[in-house]
N, C-alpha and C positions, 0 to 999 in steps of 0.2 A: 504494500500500500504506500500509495506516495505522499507525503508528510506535505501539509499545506502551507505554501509558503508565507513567512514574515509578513506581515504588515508597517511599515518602515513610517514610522511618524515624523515628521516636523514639525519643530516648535518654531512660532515667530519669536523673536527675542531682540527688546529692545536696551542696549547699554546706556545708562547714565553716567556721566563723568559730574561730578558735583566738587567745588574745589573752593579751596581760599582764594586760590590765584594761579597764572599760568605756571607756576614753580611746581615742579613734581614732590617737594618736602612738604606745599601744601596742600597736599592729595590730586595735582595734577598727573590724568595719563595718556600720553601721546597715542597717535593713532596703533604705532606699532606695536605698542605691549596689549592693546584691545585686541587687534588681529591674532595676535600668540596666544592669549587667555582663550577667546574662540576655537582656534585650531586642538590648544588641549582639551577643553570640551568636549566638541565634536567625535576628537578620537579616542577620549574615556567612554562615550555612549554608544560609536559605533556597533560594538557588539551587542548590543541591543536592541539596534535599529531604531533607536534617537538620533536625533538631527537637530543642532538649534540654527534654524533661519534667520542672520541680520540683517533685520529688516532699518536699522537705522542708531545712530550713536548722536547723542546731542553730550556735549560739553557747558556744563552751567559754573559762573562763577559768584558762589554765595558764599559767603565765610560760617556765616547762621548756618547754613545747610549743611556744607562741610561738616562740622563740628556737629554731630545728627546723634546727639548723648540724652534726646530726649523726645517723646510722644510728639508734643504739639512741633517741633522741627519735622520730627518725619513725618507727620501726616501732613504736614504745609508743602514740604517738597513732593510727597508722591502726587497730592491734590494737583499740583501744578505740573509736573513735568510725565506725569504716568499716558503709556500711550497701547492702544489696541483693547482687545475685549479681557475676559476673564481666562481666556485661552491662552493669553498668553502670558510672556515671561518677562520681566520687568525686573533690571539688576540695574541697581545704586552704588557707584563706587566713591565712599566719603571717606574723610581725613580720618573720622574717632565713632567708636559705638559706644553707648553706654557703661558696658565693661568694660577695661582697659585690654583683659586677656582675649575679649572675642573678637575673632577674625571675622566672622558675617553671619547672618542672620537669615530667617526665611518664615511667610508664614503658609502654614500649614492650608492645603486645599480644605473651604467650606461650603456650607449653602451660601451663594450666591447673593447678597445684599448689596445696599449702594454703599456702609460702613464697610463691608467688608471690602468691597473694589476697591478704596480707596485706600485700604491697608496694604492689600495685597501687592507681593512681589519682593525681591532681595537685596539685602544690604552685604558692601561689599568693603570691609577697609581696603584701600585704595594700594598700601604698602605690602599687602598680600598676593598681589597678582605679579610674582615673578616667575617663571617657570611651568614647572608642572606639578604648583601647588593645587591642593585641595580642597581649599575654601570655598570658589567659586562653584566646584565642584558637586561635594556633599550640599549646598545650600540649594542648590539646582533638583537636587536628591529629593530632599524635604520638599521644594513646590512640588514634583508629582508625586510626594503621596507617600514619602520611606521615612520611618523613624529611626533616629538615632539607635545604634546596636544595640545600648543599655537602656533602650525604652524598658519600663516595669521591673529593671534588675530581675534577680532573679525567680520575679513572678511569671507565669502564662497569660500572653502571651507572647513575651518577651518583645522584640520587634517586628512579629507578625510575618518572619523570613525565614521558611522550613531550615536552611542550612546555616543559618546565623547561629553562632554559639550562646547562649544565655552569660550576659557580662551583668556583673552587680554594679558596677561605676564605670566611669569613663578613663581612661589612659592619661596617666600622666604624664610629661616625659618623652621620649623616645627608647623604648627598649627596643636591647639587640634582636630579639627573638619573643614571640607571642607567651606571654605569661599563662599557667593553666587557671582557667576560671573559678573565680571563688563563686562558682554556685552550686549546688548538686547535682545538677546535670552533666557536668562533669565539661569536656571540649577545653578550647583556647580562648582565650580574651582575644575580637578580632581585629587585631591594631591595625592592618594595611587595611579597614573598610573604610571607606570615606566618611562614612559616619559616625565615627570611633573618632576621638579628639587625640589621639597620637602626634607630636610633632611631626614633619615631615622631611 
């Protein structure tokens, strides 16, 4: 019997640049680190047959925005700058989040409201996107729908991912090698998932 093929989605995906100013120390990024952070995307999802379509990159320069350490900033920036329907995917790359230690944020797919449109979509510290970091990554994760590996620790049902290991806390650190997990289920704590807070 012949196995049906993939259905290969595409997301439209619109980048925000939100900055102090043209200086990359204050959360400025030039076009070519957008392009690289796209490409690594692209090709972390490909084997899933995700796609994120750029459908367009606006560059804002608010210092208020930038510095996005608080509700009524972000919901002012997304109010203004958010573009396409609930379909799509909307990443904010600012100077500072509220905690100091998080790299980006995301929220979570819901019912459909005009509050919630206006929440929705990713934040992205701006000093996170070198390489083939994870931030942009796992937050991409979270808008379709995956929780963190230690969603429920180690309750059922865990992160709702038959082959996810049950992790009781998040990674701290960078270890050499996958620690065995402190839950009874027994497996590894799974540090290379993008969902796992592992350094990288």
């Amino acid at each position: 019997m012949t196995p049906e093929p993939q259905v290969k989605t595409a997301i439209d995906t619109y980048f925000h640049v939100v900055a102090a100013s043209k200086s990359e120390i204050d959360g400025y990024l030039p076009r070519a680190r957008i392009d690289a952070q796209l490409k690594v995307m692209n090709e972390a999802y490909k084997k899933h047959d995700f796609s994120f379509n750029l459908k367009g990159v606006k560059w804002t320069i608010n210092s208020m925005w930038a510095d996005n350490r608080d509700s009524t900033r972000e919901r002012e920036m997304k109010k203004n700058l958010r573009q396409g329907t609930y379909q799509t995917l909307n990443i904010y790359f600012v100077k500072k989040l509220e905690n100091k230690g998080d790299l980006g944020d995301c929220y979570f797919p819901e019912k459909v409201t005009p509050a919630q449109l206006i929440k929705d979509g990713c934040r992205i510290v701006s000093s996170a996107v070198s390489g083939d970091t994870g931030a942009v990554k796992s937050s991409a994760d979270f808008a379709l729908g995956l929780f963190h590996t230690f969603e429920n620790g180690c309750t059922s049902p865990g992160d709702e991912i038959e082959d996810t290991s049950y992790q009781k806390e998040p990674t701290q650190g960078c270890p050499s090698s996958p620690p065995p997990s402190k839950c009874p289920q027994g497996g590894n704590d799974p540090i290379h998932n993008y969902m796992d807070y592992s350094h990288e």
